[in-house]
N, C-alpha and C positions, 0 to 999 in steps of 0.2 A: 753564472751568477754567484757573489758571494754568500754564503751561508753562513749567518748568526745565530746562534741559540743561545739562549739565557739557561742557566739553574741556580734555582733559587731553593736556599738551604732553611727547610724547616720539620728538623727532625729531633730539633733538643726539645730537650724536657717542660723547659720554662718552670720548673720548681719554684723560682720566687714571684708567679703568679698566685701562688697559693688558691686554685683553681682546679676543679674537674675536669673541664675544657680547657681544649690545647688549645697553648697561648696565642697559637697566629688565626686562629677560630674568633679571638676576641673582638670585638665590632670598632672600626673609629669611624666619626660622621655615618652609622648605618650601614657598614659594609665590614667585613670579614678582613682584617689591615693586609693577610695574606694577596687578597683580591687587590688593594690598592697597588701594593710590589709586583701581582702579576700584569696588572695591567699594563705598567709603565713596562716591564721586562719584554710583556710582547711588543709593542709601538719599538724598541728598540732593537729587536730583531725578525730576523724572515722565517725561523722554524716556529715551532709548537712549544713551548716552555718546560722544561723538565722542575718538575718537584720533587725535591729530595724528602721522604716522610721518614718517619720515627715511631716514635714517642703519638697515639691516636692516631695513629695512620689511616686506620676504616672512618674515624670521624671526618678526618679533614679529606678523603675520599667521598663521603657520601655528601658531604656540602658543597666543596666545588663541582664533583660530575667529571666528563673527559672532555673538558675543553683543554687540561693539559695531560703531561705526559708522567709517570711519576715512577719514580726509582727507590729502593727501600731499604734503609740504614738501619740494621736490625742490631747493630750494636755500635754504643756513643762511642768511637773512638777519633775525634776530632773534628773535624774541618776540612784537612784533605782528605779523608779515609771518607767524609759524605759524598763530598765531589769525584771521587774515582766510583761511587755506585752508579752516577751517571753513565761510566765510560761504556758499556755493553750497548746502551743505548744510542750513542752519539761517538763510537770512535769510526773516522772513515765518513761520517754523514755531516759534517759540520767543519768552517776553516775556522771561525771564534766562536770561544766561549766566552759566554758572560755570563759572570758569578755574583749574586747578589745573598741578601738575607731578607727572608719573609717576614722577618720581623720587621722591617723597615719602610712603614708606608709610607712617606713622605718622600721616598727619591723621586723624581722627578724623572720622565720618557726622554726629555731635553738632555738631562746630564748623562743618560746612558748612553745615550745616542754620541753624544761627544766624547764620551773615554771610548765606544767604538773605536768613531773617526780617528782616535790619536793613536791606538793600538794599529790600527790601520796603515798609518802612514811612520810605525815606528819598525825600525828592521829586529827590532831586541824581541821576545814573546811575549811578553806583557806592561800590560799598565794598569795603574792603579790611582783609586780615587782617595783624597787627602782632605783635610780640611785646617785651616789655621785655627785655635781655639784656645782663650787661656785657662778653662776649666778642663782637666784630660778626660775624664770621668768615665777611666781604665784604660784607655785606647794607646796602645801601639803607638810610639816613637817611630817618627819618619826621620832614617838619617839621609842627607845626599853627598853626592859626589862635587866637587870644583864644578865640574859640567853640569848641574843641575839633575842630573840623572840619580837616581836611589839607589842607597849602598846597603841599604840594612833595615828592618823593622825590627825594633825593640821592644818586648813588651813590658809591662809596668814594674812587675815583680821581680824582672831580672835586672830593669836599665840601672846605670851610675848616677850619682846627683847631674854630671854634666847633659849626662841623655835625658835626664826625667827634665831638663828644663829648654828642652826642645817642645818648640809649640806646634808643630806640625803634627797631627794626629792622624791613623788609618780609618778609614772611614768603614771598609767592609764593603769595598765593590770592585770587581777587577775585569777586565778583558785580557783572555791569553789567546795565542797563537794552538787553536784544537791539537796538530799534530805535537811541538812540544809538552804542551800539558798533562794528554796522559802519558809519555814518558817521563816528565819530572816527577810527576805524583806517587810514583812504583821508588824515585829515589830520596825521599824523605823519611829522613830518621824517625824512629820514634823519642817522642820527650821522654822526662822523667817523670809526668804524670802519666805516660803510658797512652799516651793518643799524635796524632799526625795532624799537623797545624799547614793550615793553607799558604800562611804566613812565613814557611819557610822556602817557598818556590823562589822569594825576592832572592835569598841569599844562593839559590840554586844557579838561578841567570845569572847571578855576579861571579859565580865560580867558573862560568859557561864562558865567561867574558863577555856577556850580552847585556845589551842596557836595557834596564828599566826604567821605563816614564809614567809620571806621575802628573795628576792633574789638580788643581787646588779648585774645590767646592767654596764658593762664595755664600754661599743659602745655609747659614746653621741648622736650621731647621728642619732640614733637606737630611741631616745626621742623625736626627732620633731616630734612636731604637726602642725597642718594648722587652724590657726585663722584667719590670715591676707594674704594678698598679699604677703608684705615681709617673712613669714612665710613660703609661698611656691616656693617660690625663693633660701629660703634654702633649703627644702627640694630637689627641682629640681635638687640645685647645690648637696648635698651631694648623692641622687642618681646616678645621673649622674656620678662623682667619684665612686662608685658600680660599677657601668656597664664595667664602662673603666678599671677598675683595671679587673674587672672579663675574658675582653676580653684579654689584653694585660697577664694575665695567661694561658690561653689558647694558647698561640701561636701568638699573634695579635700583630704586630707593631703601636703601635701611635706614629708618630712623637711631638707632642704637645697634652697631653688628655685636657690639659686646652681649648683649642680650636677646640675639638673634641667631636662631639654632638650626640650619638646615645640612640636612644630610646630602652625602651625594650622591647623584643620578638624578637628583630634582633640578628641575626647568622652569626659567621665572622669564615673562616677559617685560619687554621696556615700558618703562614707566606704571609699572608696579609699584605699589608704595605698601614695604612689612614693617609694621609695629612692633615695639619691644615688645621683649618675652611671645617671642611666636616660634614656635615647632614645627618645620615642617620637614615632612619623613617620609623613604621610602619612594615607590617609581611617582611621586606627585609632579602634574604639572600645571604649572598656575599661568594663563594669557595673560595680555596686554593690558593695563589700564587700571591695574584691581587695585583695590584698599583691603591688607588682609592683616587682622590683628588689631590692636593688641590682646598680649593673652590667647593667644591663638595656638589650637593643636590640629594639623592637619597629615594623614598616615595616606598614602596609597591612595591619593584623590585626583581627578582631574578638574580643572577650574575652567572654565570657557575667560571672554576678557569682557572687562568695565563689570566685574563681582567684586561687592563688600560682602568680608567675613569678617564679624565684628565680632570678639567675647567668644569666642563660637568653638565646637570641635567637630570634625569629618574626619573619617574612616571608611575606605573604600567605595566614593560615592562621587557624584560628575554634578556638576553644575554647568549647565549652559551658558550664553550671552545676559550680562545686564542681570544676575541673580543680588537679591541681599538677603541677608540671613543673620542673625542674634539683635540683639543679645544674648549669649548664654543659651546658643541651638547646638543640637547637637545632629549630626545627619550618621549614619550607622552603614553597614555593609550594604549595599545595593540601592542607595537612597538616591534620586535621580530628579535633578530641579531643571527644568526647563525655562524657558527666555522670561526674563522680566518675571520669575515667579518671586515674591514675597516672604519670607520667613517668621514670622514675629521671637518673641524672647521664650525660654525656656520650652519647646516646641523640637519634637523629636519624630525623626523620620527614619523608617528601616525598609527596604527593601520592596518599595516603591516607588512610583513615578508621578511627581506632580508635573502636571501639562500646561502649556505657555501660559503665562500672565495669572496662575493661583497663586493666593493669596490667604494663608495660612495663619490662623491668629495665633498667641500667646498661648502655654500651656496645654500644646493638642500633644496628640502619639496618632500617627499613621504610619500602619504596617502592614505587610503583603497587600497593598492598595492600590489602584488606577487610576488616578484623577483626570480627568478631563480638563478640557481649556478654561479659563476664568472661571474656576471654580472660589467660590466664597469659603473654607472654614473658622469658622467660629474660635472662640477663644474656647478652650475646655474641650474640644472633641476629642474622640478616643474610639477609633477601628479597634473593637475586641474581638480578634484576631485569633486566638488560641485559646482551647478547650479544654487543655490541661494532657491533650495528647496531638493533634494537629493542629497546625496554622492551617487559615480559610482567607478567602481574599476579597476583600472589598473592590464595590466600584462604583466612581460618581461621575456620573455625564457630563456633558459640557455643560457650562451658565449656571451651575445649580448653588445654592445656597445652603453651607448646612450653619443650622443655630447654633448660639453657644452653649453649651453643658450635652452636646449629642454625644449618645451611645450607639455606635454602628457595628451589632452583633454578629458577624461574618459566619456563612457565605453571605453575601447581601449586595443588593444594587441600587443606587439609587436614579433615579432618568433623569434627562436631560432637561434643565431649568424646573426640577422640583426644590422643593422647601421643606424644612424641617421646622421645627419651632425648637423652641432652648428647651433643654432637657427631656429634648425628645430619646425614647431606649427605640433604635430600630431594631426589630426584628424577622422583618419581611420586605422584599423587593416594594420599593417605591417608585409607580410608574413616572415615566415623563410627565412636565409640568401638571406636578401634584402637591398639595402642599398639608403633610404629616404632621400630626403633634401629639403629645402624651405619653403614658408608659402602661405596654407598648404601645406606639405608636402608628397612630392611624390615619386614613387618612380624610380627609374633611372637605378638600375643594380644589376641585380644578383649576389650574391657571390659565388663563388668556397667554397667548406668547406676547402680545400688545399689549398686556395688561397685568404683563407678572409682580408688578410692585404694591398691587393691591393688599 
């Protein structure tokens, strides 16, 4: 079996992020852009991916974990001097390498996979990925041979008027032949800034008498890097265009993708219809059927299918089948709506569970609570839930009805198809079909189950 390994170079500085955080830590669509470049580097080979670290080396360790492998470039001295840290790791365990930068989320598993293929079936030790461009914006001069094969990479500061108006650009991704590589890497001069450039391996193979082949990137986009701020603002934005086009294939209505913000690892199903200005972030996954937005922020939530979110914001919280919720709801970490439950407008749920078919009026708070099925709450209710040192938990049985302006002083229970009257303060368990009122709240009359509407 042939053996690919990727390594991926992210041990500079990133100085002109002007940033604490090491630059390939920076997030695009919700993910660490490091994370986007490994993803694609693993789908395009059979080993474990090496990371070259640097510059925050124990950060960008303690955020990714050992899903890779990682080598450590304890002094900046170029481009090939990162990629020979790898060699300890990978000489003798590996036929290609493929060499990327972490900086670069946007390449795509597709094109790695193909400058593979072509390294593969080229007899020369490498190939390299190119892109046609008439803005350079610094990149290396691709020169060729008659044969189309590469004679040279020039980079900006050194080329002639005639090389600097070469539109052919290096893009920054190479597949070599493993056993020539770490021998060419030992035979690279150093520059006159005092470091070893990856980019002189081209002119190594040409003095070798071996060709090098080059593949020309159609996808600009596919080209950014992350230097600066505004560098990742593009990136952000042309991912983001990925994502949306990728969903709205899928079956996914966006009304405005311009105004439509979802990160990636989020899951939308067909015929989904998101509203402008709607957020949605993080492992969320939204079914079949839904209306979600506008105005919409939804973090780490699961959506069951045929849910409106309207106005609304959720944060770590699951909606069942057939849910609707806002205007202007907000659902909180462990908020949990069950089938066909009801949400009214400004109505706030933390860390409980309303049960099938409740029906939640306007301007409630329920927290650490258990509602039972076709439960009634009132507009104005409020689980007082915390004592200023523990939360306590509410619970309302099935069929029950609570009034509006209730105070539900937790611990507290209330039974199954009992009643509260409005502005009722509960302070003590309310049996089954009973029906409470006052402050506190007491209770006054039994219900008939025949005859609870009395």
């Amino acid at each position: 079996m042939t053996r690919i390994t990727a390594v991926l170079l992210a041990a500079g500085q990133g100085t002109r992020m002007k940033s604490n955080l090491p630059k390939v830590l920076h997030p695009v669509c919700g993910r660490p852009m490091v994370l986007h470049a490994l993803e694609a580097a693993r789908a395009a080979s059979t080993e474990t991916p090496v990371l070259v670290v640097g510059v925050g080396a124990d950060e960008v360790r303690s955020r990714l974990g050992e899903n890779v492998r990682y080598a450590v470039q304890e002094r900046q001295l170029g481009t090939a001097h990162a990629v020979m840290q790898a060699e300890a790791l990978l000489k003798g365990q590996s036929d290609y390498v493929l060499v990327t930068y972490a900086d670069m989320p946007l390449l795509r598993a597709e094109t790695l996979r193909r400058l593979v293929e072509t390294q593969q079936a080229n007899r020369g030790p490498m190939t390299m990925l190119t892109v046609v461009y008439e803005d350079p914006r610094g990149f290396g001069r691709v020169l060729r041979k008659p044969d189309g094969t590469v004679s040279a990479i020039v980079e900006e500061y050194v080329a002639t008027p005639e090389q600097l108006a070469v539109k052919e650009l290096n893009v920054g991704a190479y597949c070599f032949r493993a056993d020539w590589l770490w021998d060419a890497l030992h035979r690279i001069p150093m520059s006159p800034k005092g470091e070893y450039y990856l980019t002189d391996t081209v002119e190594l193979a040409v003095r070798d008498g071996l060709p090098v082949q080059a593949i020309v990137l159609d996808d600009l986009t596919e080209t950014i890097g992350v230097n600066t701020r505004v560098h990742l603002a593009e990136a952000e934005a042309a991912m983001r265009r990925r994502i949306n086009e990728m969903h709205m294939l899928n079956g996914v209505t966006l009304i405005d993708p311009d105004t439509t913000y979802i990160e990636a690892g989020v899951t939308i199903g067909a015929d989904t219809v998101i509203w402008p200005n709607t957020y949605i972030q993080g492992q969320t996954s939204i079914g079949h059927g839904c209306s979600i937005g506008p105005n919409t922020h939804i973090r780490a939530s699961k959506i069951g299918d045929r849910c409106t979110v309207f106005f609304s914001v959720m944060e770590g919280a699951w909606l069942e089948n057939d849910v609707e919720m806002g205007p202007f709801a907000r659902l909180r970490k462990g908020a949990h709506l069950c089938d066909h439950v009801h949400m009214g407008n400004f109505g706030e749920v933390k860390d409980s569970t309303l049960g099938p078919g409740v029906k939640m009026g306007h301007f409630s708070y329920i927290g650490n609570a258990q509602i039972g099925p076709n439960v009634n709450i009132g507009a104005g209710t409020i689980t007082c839930n915390y004592d200023g040192e523990k939360k306590h938990p509410t619970e309302i049985g099935e069929g029950a009805f609570i009034g509006s302006d209730t105070m539900l002083v937790a611990p507290v229970r209330v039974g199954e198809y009992a009643r509260t009257g409005a502005g009722a303060v509960v302070t003590k368990d309310i049996p089954p079909d009973s029906l409470a009122v006052g402050v506190p709240a007491r209770v006054i009359r039994t219900l008939q189950r025949n005859n609870r509407d009395e």
